[in-house]
C-alpha positions as CSV (number, residue, x, y, z in Angstrom):
1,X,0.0,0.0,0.0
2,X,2.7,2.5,0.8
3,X,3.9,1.8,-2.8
4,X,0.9,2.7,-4.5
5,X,0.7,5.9,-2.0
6,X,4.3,6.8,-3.2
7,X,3.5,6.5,-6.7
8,X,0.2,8.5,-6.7
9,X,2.0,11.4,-4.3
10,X,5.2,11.4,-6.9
11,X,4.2,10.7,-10.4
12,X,3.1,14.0,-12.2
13,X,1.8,11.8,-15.5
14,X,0.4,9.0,-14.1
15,X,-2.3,6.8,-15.9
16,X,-4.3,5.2,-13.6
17,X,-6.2,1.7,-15.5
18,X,-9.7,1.0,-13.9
19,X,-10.2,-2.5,-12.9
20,X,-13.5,-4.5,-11.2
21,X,-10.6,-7.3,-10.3
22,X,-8.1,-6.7,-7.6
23,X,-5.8,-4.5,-8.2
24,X,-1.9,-3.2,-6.9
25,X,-3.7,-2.3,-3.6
26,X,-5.6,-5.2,-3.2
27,X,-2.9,-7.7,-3.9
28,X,-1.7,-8.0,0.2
29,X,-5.7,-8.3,1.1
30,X,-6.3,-11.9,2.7
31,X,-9.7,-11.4,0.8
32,X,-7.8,-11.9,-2.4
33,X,-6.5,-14.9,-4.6
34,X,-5.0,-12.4,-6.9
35,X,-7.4,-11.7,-9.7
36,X,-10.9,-11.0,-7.6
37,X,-12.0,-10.6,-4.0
38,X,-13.9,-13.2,-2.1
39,X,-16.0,-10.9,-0.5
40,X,-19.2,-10.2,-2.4
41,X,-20.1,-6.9,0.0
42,X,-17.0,-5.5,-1.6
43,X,-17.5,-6.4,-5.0
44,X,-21.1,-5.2,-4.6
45,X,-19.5,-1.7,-3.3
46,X,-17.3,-1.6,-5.9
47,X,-19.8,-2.1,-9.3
48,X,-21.9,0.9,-7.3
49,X,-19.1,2.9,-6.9
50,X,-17.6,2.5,-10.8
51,X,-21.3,3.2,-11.6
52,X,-21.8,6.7,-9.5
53,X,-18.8,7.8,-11.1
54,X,-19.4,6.5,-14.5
55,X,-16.4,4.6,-15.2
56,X,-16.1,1.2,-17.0
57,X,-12.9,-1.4,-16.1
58,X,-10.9,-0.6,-18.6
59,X,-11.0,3.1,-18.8
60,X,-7.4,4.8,-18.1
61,X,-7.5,8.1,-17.0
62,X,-4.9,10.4,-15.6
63,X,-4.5,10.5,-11.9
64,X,-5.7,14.1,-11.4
65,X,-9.0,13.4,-13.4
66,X,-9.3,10.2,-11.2
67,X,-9.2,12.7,-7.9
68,X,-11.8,15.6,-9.5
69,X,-14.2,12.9,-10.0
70,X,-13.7,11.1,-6.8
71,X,-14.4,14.5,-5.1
72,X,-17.0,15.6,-7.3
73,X,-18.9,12.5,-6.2
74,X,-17.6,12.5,-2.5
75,X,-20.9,12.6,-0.8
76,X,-22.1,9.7,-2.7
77,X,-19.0,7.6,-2.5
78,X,-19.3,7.9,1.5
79,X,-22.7,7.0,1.9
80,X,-21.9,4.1,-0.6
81,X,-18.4,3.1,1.5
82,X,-20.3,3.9,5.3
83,X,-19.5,1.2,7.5
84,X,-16.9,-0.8,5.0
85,X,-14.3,-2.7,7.0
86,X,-11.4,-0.8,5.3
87,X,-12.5,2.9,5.8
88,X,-9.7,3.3,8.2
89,X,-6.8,2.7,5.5
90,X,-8.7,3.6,2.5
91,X,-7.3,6.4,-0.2
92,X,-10.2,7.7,-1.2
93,X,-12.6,7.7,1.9
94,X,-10.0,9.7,4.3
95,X,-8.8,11.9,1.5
96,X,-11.9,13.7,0.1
């Protein structure tokens, strides 16, 4: 995880790939076995989440349009994430 902080808080041209399979910050999660989550709460909150901010797996967009649309959609992203198990450590959740 502190990796992928690094790299968002040091790359300037950074293309970030969206994904609806685990990903470089899920790979340490015991809830992984590498390509999906076993937890279907999580997947659930994750298909609402890549639907309230319109984006499709697939999609690469630069890191700083990745942050305007998280924040443009902050309210509904935390009403969506209320009560997950990893608000504590999450990016997005402490960082609107």
């Amino acid at each position: 995880m502190k990796q992928v902080v690094n790299k968002l808080n040091t790359s300037d041209n950074l293309w970030i790939k969206i994904t609806d399979t685990c990903d470089e910050i899920c790979v340490k999660c015991p809830n992984s076995n590498g390509e999906e989550c076993s937890k279907d709460h999580i997947k659930t909150m994750d298909s609402i989440i890549l639907k309230e901010l319109k984006l499709t797996p697939g999609d690469r967009l630069k890191k700083e349009d990745v942050f305007t649309t998280i924040k443009k959609h902050s309210q509904k992203l935390q009403k969506v994430c209320k009560g997950c198990e990893w608000q504590q450590v999450c990016l997005f959740y402490n960082n609107p």
